[in-house]
N, C-alpha and C positions, 0 to 999 in steps of 0.2 A: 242562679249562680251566686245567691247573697247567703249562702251558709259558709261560715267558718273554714278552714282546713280541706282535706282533702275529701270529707263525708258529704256524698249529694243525694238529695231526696230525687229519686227518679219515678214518683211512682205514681205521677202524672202524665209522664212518658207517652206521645200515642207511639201507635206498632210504624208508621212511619218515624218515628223520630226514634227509634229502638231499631230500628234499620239504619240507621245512619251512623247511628253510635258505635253499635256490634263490628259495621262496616269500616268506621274509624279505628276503633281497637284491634280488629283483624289487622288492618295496615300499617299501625303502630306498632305488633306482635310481630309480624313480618320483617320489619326492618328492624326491628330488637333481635331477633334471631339469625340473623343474619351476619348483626354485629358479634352475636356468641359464639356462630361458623367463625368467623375469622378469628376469633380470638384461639379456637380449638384449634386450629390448621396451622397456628403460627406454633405449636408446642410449644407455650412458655409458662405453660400453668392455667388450673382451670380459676373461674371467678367461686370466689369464697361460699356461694351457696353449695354448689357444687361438690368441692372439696366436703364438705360437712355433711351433702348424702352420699359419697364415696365412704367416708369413715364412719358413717353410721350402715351400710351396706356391709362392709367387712366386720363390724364387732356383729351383725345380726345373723351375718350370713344367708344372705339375701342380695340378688342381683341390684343394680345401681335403678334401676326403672322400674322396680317394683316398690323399693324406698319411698323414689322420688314419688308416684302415687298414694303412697301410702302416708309419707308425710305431709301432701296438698291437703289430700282430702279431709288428716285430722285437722289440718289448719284452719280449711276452711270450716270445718262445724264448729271448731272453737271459735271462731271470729262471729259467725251467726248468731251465737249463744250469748257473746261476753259485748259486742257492738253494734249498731246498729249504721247502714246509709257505707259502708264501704262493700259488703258481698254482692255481688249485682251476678245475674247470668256470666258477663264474658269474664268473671276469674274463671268458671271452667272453662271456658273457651282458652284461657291462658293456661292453664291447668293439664289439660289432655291434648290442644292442638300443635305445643310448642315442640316435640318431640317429633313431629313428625316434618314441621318448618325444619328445623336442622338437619334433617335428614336429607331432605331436597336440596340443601344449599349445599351440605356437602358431598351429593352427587353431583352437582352441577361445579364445584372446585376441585373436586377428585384430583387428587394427583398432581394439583399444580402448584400450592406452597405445600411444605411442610417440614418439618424436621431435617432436609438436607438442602434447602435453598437456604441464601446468604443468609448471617444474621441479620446485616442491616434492613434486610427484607422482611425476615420474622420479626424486627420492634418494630416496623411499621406497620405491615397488617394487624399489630396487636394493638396498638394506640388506635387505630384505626376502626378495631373492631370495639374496643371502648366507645368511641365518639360516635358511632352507628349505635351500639348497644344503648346509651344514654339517650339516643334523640328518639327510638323508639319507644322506649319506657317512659319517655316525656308525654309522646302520641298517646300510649295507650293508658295514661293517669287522664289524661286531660280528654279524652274519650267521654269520660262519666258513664262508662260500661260496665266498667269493672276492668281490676287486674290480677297479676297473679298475686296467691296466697303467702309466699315470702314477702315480695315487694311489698305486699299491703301492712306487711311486720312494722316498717320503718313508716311508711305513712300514718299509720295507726299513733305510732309513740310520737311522732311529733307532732299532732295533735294534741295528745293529751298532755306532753308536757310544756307545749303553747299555751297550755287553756292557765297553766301555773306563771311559767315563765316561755317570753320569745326566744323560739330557737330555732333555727335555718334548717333544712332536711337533708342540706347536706352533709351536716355534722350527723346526724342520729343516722342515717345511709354508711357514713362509715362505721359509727358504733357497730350498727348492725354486722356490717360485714366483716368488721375486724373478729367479732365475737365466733361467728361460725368458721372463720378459716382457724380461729385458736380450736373450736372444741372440734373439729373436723380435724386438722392436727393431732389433735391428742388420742382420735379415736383411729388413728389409719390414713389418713388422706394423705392427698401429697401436695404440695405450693410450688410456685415458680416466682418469676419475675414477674408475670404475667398476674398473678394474683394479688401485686403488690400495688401494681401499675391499676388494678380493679377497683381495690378498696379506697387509691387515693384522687381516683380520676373519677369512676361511674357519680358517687353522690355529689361534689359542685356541676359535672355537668348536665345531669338531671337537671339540679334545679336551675343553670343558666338557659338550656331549651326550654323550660316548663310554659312562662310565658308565650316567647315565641309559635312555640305550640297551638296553643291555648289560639294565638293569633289568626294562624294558617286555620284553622279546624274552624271555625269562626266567619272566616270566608267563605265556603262551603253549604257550613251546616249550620246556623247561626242558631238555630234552638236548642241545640245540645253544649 
């Protein structure tokens, strides 16, 4: 745990402690996704990555999940190529599992919020699904498994521009985000309130779980 930023050497890892990890990410992956059901079901707009493979989907003409793979997986060879100590196994675990997580959650919410319950009920399951979305991406950074290929975009930059000058992740998490709901925008997508309430909520609350995280996982699994 004495290396810099968010880059961990795991490659002394045994296969029990690589069970533990996958096994933490997985559960961290789970409650992130869960947080993006409820953001989806409150219809108030999607989170800004989203938006950006929606409008990269419609200039391609290419379905939205064909994108979304297609843009992980360049991501992920470019991050193998250009860095090194952030691609671990579980980015694809985050990578190809996450589609199917959402799917189960919103089977199991079917039909009970959505675009015609109260508002006041749509902005809470949406801040809601923020604060679940953030405490899960806290779990699954602080894994040291690996995460997904977006998320690792903004973990990446604030490393490197720490290594120049100190900067919080959760300024470069909005950089991030604001950047893809603009060129997602521009290419087809569409925004809500819910998109606004993403860019300006998900990256401080990242990094206010991150610790805490770090904490609980700690208890647990103390070698990871």
């Amino acid at each position: 745990m004495g290396e810099p930023g968010f880059a961990r050497n795991t490659s002394e890892r045994t296969k029990t402690e690589w069970a533990q990890g996958l096994l933490t990410l997985v559960t961290g992956l789970t409650i992130a996704h869960l947080g993006v059901t409820l953001f989806l079901v409150s219809g108030l707009g999607s989170d800004p990555f989203t938006i950006f493979i929606e409008g990269l989907a419609r200039s391609v003409g290419l379905s939205i999940g064909t994108v979304h793979v297609i843009v992980l997986i360049s991501l992920m060879a470019l991050m193998l190529l250009t860095t090194k100590g952030y691609v671990k196994p579980g980015t694809a675990v985050c990578a190809f599992l996450g589609g199917w997580i959402i799917d189960f959650f919103l089977w199991v919410l079917g039909g009970r919020i959505g675009p015609a319950s109260p508002m006041p009920v749509r902005l809470a399951v949406m801040v809601l699904g923020v604060i679940v979305l953030s405490l899960g991406m806290s779990v699954v950074i602080k894994s040291n498994s690996g995460t997904g290929p977006n998320d690792l975009i903004a973990m990446i930059l604030t490393d490197k521009i720490s290594a120049r000058r100190p900067v919080g992740f959760r300024w470069v998490r909005i950089g991030c985000d604001v950047f893809f709901a603009l060129v997602g925008l521009a290419l087809g997508g569409t925004i809500g309130i819910g998109t606004a309430a993403a860019i300006v909520l998900t990256g401080p609350a990242v990094q206010f779980f991150l610790p805490h995280s770090e904490k609980a996982i700690h208890l647990f699994f103390p070698s990871i």
